[in-house]
N, C-alpha and C positions, 0 to 999 in steps of 0.2 A: 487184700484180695488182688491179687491181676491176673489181665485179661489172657486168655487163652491168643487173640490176638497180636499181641504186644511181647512173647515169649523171644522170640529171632528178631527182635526188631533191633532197624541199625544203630550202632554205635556211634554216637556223635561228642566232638570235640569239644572241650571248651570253647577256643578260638569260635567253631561256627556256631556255639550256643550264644556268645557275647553279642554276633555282629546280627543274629534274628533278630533277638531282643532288642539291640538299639534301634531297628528296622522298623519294628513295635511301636517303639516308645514314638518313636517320629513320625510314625505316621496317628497315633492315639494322639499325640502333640496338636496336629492340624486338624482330627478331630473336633477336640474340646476345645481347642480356642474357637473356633467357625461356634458352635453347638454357644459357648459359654458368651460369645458378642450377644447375642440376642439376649441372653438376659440380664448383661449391664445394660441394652440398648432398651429393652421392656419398662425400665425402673426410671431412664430418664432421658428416652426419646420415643419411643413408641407411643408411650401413654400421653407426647403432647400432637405427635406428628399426625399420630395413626388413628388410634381410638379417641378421639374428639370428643370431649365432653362437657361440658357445663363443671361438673363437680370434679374436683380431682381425684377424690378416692374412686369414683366409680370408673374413670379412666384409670386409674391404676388396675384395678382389679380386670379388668376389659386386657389391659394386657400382659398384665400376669395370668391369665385365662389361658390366650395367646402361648404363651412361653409354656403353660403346663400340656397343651394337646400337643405338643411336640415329644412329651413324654410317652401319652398315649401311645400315642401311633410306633413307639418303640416296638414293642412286644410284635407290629405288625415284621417288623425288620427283621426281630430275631427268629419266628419266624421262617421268613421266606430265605432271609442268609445263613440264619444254622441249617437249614435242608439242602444251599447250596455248598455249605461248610463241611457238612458230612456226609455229601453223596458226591459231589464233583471236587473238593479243596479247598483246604482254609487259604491257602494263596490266593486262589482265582475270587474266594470269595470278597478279599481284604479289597484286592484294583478294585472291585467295582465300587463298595463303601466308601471309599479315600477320595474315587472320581466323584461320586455323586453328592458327597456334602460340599467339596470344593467349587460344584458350578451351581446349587441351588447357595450357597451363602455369597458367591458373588452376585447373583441375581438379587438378592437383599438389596445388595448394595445399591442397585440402579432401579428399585421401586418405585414409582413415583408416589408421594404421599396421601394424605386425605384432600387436600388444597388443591390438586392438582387432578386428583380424578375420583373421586367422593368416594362411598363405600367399597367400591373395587379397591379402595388402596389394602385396609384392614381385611378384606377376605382374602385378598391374594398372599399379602402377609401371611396372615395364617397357614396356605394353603402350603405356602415354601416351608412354612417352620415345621406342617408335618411330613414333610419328603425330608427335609432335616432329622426330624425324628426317628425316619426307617432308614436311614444309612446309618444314622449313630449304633441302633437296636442291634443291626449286624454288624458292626467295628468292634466293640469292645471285648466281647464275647470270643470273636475270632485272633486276633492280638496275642490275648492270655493264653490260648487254648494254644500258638504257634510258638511260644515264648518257654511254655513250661514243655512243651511234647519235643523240642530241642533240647532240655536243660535235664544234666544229668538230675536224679531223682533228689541227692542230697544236697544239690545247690537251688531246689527248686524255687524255694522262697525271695532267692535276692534278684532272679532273673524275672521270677511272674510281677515282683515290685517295679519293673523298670518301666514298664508298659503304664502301667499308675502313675510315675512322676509325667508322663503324658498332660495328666490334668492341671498340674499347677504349673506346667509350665504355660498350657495354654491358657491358665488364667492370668499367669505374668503378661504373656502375650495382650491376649486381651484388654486385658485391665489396662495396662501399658499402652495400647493404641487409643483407649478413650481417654488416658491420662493426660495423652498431648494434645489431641483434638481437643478437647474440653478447653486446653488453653488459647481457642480462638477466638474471638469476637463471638456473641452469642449469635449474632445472625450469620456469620458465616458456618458458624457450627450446625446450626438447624438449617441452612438451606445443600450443603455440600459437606461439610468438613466430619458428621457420622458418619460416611458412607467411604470413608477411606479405608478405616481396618477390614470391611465386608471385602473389598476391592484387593487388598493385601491377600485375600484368602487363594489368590488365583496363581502367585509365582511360589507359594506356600506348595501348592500342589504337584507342579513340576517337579519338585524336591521327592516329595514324598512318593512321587508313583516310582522315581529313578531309584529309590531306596528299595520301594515293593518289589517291582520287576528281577532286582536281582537274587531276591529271597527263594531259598528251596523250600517244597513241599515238605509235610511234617514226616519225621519217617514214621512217627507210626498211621501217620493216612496213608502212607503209600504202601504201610505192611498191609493194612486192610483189605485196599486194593488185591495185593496179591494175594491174599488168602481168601477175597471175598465175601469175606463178613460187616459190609455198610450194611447198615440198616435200610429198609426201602422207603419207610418213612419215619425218620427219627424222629421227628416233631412229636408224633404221635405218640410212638412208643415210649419218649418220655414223659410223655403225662399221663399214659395208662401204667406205664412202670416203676414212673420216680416223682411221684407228686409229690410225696413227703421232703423228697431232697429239695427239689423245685422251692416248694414253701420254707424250706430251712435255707435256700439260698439268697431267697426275696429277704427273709428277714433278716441275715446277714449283713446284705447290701445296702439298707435303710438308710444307717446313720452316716455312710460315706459319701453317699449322695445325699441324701435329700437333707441332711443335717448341713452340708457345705452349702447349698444355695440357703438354706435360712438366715446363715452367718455370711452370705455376700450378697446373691441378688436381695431377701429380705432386706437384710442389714441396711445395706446402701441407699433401699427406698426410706426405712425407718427414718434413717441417720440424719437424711435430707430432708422429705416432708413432715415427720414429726418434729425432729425434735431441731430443724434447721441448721445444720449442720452443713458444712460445704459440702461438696460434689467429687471435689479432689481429696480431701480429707480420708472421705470413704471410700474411694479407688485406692487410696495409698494405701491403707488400713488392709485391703485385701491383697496386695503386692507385698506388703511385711508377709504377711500369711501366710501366701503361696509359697515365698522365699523357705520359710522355717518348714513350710512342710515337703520340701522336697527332702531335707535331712531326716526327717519323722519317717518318711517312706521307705528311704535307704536302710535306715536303720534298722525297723520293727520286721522287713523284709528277711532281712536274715535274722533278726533274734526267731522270726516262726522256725526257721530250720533247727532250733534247737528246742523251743517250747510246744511248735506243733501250732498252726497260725488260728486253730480253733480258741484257745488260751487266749491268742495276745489279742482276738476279737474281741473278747469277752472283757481283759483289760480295760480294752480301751473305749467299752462302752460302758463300764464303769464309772471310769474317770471323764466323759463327758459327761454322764448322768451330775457328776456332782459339782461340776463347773458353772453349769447350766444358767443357773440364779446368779451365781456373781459375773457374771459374764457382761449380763445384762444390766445388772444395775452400774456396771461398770463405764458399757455404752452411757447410760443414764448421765452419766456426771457431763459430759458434756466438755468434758477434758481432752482437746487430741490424744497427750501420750496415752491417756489410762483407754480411750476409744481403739488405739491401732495395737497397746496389748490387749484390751479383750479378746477382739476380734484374732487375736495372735495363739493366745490360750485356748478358745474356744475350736479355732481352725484344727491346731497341732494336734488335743485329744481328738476329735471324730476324727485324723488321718489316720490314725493306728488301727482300727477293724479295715481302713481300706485300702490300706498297706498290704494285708492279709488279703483280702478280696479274692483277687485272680487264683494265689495256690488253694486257695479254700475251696473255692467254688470248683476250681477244675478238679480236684481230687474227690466228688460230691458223684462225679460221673465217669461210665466208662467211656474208652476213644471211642468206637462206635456213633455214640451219642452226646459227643461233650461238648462240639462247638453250641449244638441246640439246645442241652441242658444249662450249661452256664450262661447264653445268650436268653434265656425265656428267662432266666433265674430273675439274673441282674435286670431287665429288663421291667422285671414284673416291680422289681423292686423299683425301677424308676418312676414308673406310670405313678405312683404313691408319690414318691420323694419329687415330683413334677407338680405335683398340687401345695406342696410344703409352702412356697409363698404366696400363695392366692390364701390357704388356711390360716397363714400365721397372721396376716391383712387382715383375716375376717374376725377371727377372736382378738385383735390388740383394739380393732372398731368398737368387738360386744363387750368387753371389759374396757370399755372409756380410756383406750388408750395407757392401760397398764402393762405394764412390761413382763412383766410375771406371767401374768399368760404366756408368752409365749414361748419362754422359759420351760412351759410346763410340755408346751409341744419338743422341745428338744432333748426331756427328760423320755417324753414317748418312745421317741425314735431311739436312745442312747439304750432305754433295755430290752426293746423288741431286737435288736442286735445282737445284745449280748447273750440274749436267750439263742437265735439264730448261730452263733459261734461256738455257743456250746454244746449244742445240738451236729453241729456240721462238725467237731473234732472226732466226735464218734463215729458218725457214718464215710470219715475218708474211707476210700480206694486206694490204692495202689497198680503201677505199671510199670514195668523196666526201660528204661532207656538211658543209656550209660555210659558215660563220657572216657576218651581214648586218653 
C-alpha cells in the first residue's frame, strides 16, 4: 500500500542516503552509551553510593527500580517527540533529544551522593534518569524514521540497521569507560573516578549536534508539508487507528531490548553478587558482545531486504528461545572463557529481531504517522524490557537463586517477539522514495 502522500516525493541519492544514516547512527551512538552508563552504574555503583542499605539485594533492587522508571517515562517522549516528529520535523525533533540526554547524563556525573546529601541524592537520581528516559523515548523512533525515509525502498534494511549498531557501540563505549575506571583504587573509584564516562557525555555531544545540524529534512516530511496532509494530532490518531500495529510493534521490540539488558545490566549484577565473579570479567564479557553484534546487525540488516525483516524477526526469536537454558548454565560454570561466550551467544541471537527493528517497525506505519507510531511502539516496548532486571532479581531471589528461572524469562521475551515479527511481515506498508 503507499501513501497518496509519498507519490511525487523526492528522489534521493545513495551518497545522501549513506551520510543521514551514519548522522543516525552517531547520534543513536551518544544516545545509548549516556542511556546504557546508568545501567552498568545501577549494578555496581548506584546500589552502594545511592540507594543505601543494610542488605544488598534490597539495594540492588532500589536501583534497578531506578534504571526501570527511566524506561517508563519513555513512552512520555515518544509521545511528546513523535508529535513534534510529525507535525514540525524529525530533524528539529532529533537537536533537541541528542541535547537533552547529553546535559541530564552529565548532570549524573556531578550528583553529589547519599554521603554527602541524604535522600535528595537517590531522588534526584531518579528524577535525571527519567528526563533521561524522555529524550531517549523521542530518539530512537526519529533516527529510523530519518534513516529509512532517505533510503531507497530496496536498500531499506541495511540503512534502517545502521542506526542499531548505535547500541553496541554505545555499549562498547560504556562498558569501555567503566572498564578502565574500575581499574582504580576502590576509593578513588567510588569517590570520583564513576563519574568520568557521565562527564565524557558532554564533548560526545558537540560531535553529534555538528553531525545533526547538517542533516536534511525527510523528503517525505517535507512532501507532507507541501501537500498538507500532517496529522493534527498523530499521537492520537494512532492509537485510535493503529493499535493493533502499535501492539505488534511493542511485541516485536521485546527481545531486542529488554532481552539485552538481561544479558548485561542482569548478567553483570548476577555474575558479581551471586555467583562472585569479577566486575571486569563481566564488562569484558559484554564488550566481546557488543563487538560480535555489531556484525549480527550489518548482516541480518540486509539479509531483511531479501527475506522481508518480519522473517529474520521471527528467526531470531527462535533461536534465542533455544539458547536461553544453555546460556545460563553456562554463566553457571564459573569459567571466564565459557562466561564471555555465553554472554557472546546469548547477545548475537536476540540481535537479529533488533537488527530488523527500525525497517519493521517503520514499514507498520504510514509517513503521516510514523515518527509516533514507531516511537510509542518501541517505546511501549521498553517500559516492559525496563523492568526485565528488577524481574529477573525477583524470581532468581524466589527460586533460591536458580538460574533456570530466569532462563525462563528470556524464553518469554524470545516468543512474544517472534509472534510480534510475524505478525508485523504481514501488516507492512509500503512508500516510494527512490534513489538517483
Amino acid at each position: 500500500m503507499t501513501s497518496a502522500a509519498t507519490r511525487g516525493a523526492p528522489r534521493v541519492t545513495d551518497a545522501e542516503a549513506r551520510r543521514i544514516a551514519f548522522a543516525a547512527f552517531v547520534g543513536t551512538a551518544l544516545e545509548w552509551y549516556d542511556y546504557f552508563l546508568y545501567g552498568t552504574a545501577a549494578s555496581i555503583v548506584f546500589n552502594r553510593l545511592y540507594f543505601v542499605s543494610g542488605d544488598p539485594l534490597v539495594a540492588t533492587l532500589a536501583a534497578f527500580a531506578s534504571f526501570a522508571v527511566g524506561f517508563v517515562a519513555r513512552p512520555i517522549g515518544a509521545v511528546i517527540f513523535g508529535h513534534v516528529g510529525d507535525r514540525r520535523g524529525r530533524r528539529t525533533s532529533l537537536l533537541i533529544t541528542v541535547t537533552m540526554i547529553g546535559v541530564v547524563t552529565a548532570l549524573i556525573g556531578v550528583l553529589p551522593d547519599f554521603a554527602a546529601i541524604g535522600v535528595a541524592a537517590p531522588v534526584l537520581l531518579t528524577l535525571l534518569r527519567v528526563l533521561q528516559g524522555i529524550a531517549v523515548g523521542g530518539e530512537w523512533g526519529g533516527a529510523v524514521t530519518l534513516a529509512v525515509e532517505h533510503a531507497p525502498p530496496e536498500r531499506r534494511g541495511r540503512y534502517a540497521a545502521l542506526p542499531q549498531v548505535g547500541s553496541p557501540i554505545g555499549t562498547l563505549l560504556s562498558s569501555g569507560a567503566f572498564a578502565l575506571v574500575s581499574l582504580m583504587p576502590a576509593e578513588s573509584f567510588d569517590a570520583w573516578g564513576w563519574r568520568l564516562p557521565f562527564l565524557a557525555a558532554v564533548p560526545l555531544l558537540f560531535v553529534a549536534l555538528y553531525l545533526r545540524r547538517r542533516v536534511e529534512e525527510s523528503p517525505l516530511f517535507t512532501e507532507l508539508l507541501e501537500q498538507q496532509e500532517r496529522s493534527s494530532l498523530p499521537v492520537v490518531e494512532v492509537l485510535r487507528r493503529s493499535f493493533g500495529r502499535v501492539l505488534t510493534g511493542l511485541a516485536a521490540s521485546l527481545l531486542g531490548v529488554g532481552g539485552f539488558y538481561l544479558l548485561t545490566t542482569f548478567a553483570i549484577s548476577y555474575g558479581t553478587e551471586t555467583l562472585g565473579l569479577s566486575r571486569s570479567l563481566m564488562l569484558g564479557a559484554t564488550l566481546v558482545a557488543a563487538v560480535v553484534e555489531i556484525a549480527i546487525l550489518l548482516f541480518f540488516g540486509r539479509l531483511a531486504e531479501r527475506m522481508g525483516p518480519g522473517r529474520v524477526c521471527v528467526a531470531g526469536g527462535v533461536a534465542s528461545a533455544l539458547v536461553a537454558f544453555p546460556v545460563f548454565w553456562l554463566i553457571d560454570t564459573k569459567n571466564p572463557v565459557l562466561v564471555v561466550l555465553a554472554i557472546t551467544i546469548g547477545v548475537a541471537c536476540l540481535s537479529v529481531p533488533y537488527a530488523v527493528a527500525g525497517s519493521l517497525l517503520t514499514e507498520l506505519f504510514p509517513p503521516q504517522l510514523r515518527y509516533s507510531g514507531v516511537s510509542i511502539s518501541f517505546n511501549l516496548g521498553g517500559v516492559v524490557s525496563g523492568f526485565v532486571p528488577l524481574i529477573a532479581t525477583s524470581v532468581l531471589a524466589a527460586s533460591g537463586e536458580q538460574s533456570w528461572s530466569v532462563a525462563l524469562v528470556l524464553v518469554a521475551l524470545s516468543v512474544l517477539t517472534a509472534l510480534g515479527g510475524a505478525l508485523g511481515e504481514r501488516l507492512r506498508l509500503e512508500d516510494e522514495v527512490t534513489a538517483t
